[in-house]
C-alpha positions in Angstrom: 25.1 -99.1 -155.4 27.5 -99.8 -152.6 30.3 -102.4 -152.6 30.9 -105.2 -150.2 33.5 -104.5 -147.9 36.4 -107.6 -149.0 37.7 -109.6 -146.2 41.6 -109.8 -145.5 43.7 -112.0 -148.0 45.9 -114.8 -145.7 49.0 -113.2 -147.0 48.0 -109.8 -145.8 46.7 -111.6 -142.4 50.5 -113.0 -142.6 52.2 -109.7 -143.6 51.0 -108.1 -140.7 51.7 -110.4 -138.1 55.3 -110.5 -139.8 55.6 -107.1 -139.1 54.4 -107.8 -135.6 56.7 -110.3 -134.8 60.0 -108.0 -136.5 59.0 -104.8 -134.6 58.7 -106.1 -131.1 61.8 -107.8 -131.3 63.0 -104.9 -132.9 62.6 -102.8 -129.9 63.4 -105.4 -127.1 59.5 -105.8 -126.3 60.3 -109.6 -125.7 62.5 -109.3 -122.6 61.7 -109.3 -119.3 62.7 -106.3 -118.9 61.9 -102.7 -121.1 65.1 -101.0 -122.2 67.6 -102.5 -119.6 65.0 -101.7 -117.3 63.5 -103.2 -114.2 59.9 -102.5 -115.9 57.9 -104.6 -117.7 56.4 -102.8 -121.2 52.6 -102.1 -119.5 54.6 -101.0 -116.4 56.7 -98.8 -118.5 53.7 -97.5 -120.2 51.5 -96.8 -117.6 54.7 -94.5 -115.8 54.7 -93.0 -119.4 50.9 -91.9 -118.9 51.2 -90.6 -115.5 54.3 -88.4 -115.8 52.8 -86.7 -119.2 49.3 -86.0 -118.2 47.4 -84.2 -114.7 46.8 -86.5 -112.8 44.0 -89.0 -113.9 41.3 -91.6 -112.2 42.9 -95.2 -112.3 39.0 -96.6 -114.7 40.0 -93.8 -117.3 43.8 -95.0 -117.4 42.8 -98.5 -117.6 40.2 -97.9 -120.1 42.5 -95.9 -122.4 44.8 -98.4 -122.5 43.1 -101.2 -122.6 43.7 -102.9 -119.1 42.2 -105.4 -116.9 40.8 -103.3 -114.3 42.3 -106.3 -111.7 45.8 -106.1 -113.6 45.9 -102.5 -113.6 45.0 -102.7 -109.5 47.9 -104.6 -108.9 50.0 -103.0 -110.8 49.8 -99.4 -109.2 49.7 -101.3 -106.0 52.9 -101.9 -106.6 53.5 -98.5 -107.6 52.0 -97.4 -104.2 54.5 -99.8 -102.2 57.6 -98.1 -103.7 56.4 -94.6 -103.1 55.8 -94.4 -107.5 52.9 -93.0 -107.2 50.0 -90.7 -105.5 46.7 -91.0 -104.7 44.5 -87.9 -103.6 40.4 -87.7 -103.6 38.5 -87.2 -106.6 36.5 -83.8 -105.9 33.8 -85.3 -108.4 33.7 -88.7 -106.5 35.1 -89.3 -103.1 35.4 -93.0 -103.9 37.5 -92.2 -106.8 41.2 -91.8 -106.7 43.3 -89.2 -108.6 46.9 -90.8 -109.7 50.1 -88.8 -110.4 53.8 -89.6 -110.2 55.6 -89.1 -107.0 59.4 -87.4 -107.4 60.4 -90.8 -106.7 58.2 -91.8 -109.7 59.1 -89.1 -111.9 63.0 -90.4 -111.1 61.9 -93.8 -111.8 60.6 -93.0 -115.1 63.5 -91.0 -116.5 66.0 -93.2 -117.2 63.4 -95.5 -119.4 62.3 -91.9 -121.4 65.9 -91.0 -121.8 66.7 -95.0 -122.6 63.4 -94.7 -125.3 64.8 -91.4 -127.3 68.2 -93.0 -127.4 67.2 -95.8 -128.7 64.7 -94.5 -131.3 67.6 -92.0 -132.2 70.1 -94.9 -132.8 67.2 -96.2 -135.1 66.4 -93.9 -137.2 70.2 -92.3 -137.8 71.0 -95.2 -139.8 68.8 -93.7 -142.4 69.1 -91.3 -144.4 66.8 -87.9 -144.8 64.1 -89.0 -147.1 64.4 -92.9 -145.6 62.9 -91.2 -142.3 60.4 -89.1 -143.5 59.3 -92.4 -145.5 59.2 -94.5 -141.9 57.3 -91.6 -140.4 54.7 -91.5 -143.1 54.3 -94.9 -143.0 53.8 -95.1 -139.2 51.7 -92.4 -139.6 49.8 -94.0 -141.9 49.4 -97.3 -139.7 48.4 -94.8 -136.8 45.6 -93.4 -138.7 44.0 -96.6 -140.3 44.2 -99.2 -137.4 44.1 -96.8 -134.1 40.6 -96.8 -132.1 41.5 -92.8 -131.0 39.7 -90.4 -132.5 41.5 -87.1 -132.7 40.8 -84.0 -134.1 39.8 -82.9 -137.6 43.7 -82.2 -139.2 43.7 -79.1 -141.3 44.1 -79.5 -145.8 46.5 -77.3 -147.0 47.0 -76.7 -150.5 50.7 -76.2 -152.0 51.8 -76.1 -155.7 53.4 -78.9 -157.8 56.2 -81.0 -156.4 58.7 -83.5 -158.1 57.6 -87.1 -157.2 54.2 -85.6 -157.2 53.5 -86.8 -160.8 53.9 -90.3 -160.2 52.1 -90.6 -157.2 49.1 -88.8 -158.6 49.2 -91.1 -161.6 49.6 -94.3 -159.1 46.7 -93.1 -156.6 44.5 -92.2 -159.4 44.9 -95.5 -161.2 44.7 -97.5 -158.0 41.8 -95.8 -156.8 39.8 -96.1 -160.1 40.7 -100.0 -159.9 38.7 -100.2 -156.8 35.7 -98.2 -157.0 34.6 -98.4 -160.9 36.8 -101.0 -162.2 38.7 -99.1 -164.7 41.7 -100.8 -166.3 45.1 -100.1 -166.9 44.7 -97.3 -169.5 43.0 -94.5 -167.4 46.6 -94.6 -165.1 48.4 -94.2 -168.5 45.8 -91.4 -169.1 46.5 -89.8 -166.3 50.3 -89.7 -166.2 50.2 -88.5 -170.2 47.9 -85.5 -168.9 50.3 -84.6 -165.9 53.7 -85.4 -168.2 52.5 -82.8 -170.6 51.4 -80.7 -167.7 54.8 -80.5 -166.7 56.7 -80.4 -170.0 54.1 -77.4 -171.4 53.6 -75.5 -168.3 52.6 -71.5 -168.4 52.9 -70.4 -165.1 51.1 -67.1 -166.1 48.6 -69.3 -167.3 48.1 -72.6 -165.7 48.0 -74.1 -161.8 48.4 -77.5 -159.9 47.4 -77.6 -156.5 47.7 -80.4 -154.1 46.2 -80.9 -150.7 48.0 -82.5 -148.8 46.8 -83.6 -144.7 49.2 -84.7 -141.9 51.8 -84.8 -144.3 50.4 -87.4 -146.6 49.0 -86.4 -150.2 45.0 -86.2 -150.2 43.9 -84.7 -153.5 44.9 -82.5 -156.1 43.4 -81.1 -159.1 44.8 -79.2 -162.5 44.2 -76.5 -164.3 45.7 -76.0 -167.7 45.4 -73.3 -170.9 43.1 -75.0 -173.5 42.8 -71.4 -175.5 43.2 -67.5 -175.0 39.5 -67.4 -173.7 39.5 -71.2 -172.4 40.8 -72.9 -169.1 40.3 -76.5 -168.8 39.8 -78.5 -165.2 41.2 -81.4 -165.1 42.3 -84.8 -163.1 40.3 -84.0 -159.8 40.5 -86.1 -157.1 40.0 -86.4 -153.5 41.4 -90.1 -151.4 38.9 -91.7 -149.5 40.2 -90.9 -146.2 39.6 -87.0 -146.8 36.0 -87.4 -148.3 33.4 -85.7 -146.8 35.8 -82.6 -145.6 34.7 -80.4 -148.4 38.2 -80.6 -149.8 36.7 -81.5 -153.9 34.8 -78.3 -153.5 37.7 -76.5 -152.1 39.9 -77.4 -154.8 37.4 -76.9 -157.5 37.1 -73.0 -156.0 40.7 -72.7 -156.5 40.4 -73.0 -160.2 37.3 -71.1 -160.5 38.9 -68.1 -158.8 42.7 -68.5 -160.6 40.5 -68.8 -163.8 38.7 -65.6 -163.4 41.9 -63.5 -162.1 43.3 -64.7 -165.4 40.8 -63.4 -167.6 39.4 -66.6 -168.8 36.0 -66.7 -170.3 35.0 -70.1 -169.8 36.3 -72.7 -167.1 35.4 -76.5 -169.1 35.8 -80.2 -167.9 35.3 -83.6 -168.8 34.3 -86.8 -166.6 32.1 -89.5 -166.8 28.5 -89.9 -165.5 29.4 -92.9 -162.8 31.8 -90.2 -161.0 28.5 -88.9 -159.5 30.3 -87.1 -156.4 32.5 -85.1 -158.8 29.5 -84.0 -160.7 27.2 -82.8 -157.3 30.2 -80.8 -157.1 30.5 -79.3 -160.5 27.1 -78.8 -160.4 26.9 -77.0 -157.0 29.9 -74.8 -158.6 27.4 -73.5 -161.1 28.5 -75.9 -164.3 26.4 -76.9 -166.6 26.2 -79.9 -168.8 26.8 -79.1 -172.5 27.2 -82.3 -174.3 27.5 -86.4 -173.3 28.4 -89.2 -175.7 28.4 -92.6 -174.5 31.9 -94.4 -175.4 33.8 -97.3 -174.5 37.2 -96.6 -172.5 39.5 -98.0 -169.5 38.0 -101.3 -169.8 34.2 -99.9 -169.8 31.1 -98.9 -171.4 31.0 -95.1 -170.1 28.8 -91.7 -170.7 31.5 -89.0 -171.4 29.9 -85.5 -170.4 31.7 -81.8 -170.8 30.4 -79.2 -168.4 31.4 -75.4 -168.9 31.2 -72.6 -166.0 30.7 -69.3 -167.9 33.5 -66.7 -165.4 
């Protein structure tokens, strides 16, 4: 059954326009002029466009940036008066126009690019190391959830346990249940006793973590962990939302198939519940089978446990 997507709470309506209203006065965007310049911001950003791309029909810049076509005419008519800016035939379209950035342009706009760094410099050496990476994940993140550009497919890559990863995994796991199956308080707890002794027990001959992680921000991660001499145990799966559908579960579930079998384990075993029905398409594509359920009552709800094994 699929859930209703919730509207926006007023307070986060309000947060974000607070954040609105803090970063562009943060970054001068309410005076006349950008950076000390004599630019306006879309005046800036247009000369931004045309110096870092070939050159490019004025409906296609407009349309990328979201212009009036009328403001945008008038705009690089102004260009055009100061000697910013040239226009050539499209070959494609003879009543087309090709735009690029004179040497007069391309002299205009250094000053504002070299202003821009400097300024974003000053900004982020107040910080310190792991303050910065923090910004740029977070206005990585904002990038990713609110922009209209579709860009290409980033690639997962899988690395091996972390510190700080612990807590996250037990936060995002917790959170995430929340949401989509309404699990309480006690699966998080679950989840960062399993990791804690993870950590605190580990075999590195014997045992593996591995998290995925995409544009720099944490995507999955799953464990594997010594249950007996002949016995490896799968455990704490999971894949966020925004990397579904990349075959990154699968991926990860491979990885402890194979490290299992190069280990001389017998049997690769699990446990979930039957509502996590994407987790078990993929256990099942794997080649697990189901070898026992018993309905239960945990994290708030009445749930089917199920154990699958993989014979290796």
């Amino acid at each position: 059954m699929s859930h209703m997507p919730q509207l926006p709470t007023g307070e986060q309506i309000e947060k974000v326009r607070s954040f609105n209203r803090f970063y562009t006065r943060h970054i001068g965007l309410l005076n006349e002029g950008l950076l000390d310049s004599e630019f306006s911001l879309t005046e800036a950003r247009v000369l931004y466009e045309l110096a870092h791309r070939d050159p490019v029909i004025a409906s296609e810049l407009g349309r990328e940036l979201g212009l009036d076509a009328g403001y945008l005419s008038r705009l690089l008519k102004r260009f055009d008066a100061r000697g910013l800016i040239h226009r050539s035939p499209s070959k494609d379209d003879k009543r087309q126009f090709l735009l690029s950035l004179t040497d007069k342009g391309h002299a205009a706009f250094e000053p504002l690019n070299r202003a821009s760094a400097t300024q974003v410099a000053a900004m982020l050496s107040s910080l310190s190391a792991s303050e910065r990476e923090r910004l740029v994940q977070a206005m990585t993140t904002v990038e990713r959830l609110v922009g209209d550009i579709v860009k290409p497919d980033l690639p997962c890559i899988l690395r091996s346990l972390q510190p700080g990863d612990i807590g996250w995994i037990a936060h995002r796991q917790g959170l995430l249940y929340a949401q989509e199956y309404g699990w309480d308080q006690t699966f998080e707890a679950l989840v960062a006793e399993i990791a804690a002794a993870f950590v605190k027990n580990f075999d590195p001959q014997r045992e593996r973590c591995w998290i995925a992680e995409r544009g720099g921000e944490i995507v999955g991660s799953v464990f594997l962990v010594r249950y007996s001499g002949e016995v490896a145990k799968l455990r704490l799966l999971y894949v966020e939302p925004s990397a579904r559908g990349l075959g990154l579960g699968r991926r990860l579930v491979d990885e402890c198939i194979g490290f299992a079998r190069a280990k001389g384990y017998r049997t690769l075993t699990l446990w979930t519940n039957d509502v996590l029905v994407a987790a078990r398409s993929i256990y099942q594509a794997a080649g697990f089978r189901l070898v026992k359920e018993e309905a239960h009552h945990a994290f708030g709800k009445d749930l089917v446990g199920q154990t699958w094994d993989l014979d290796l």
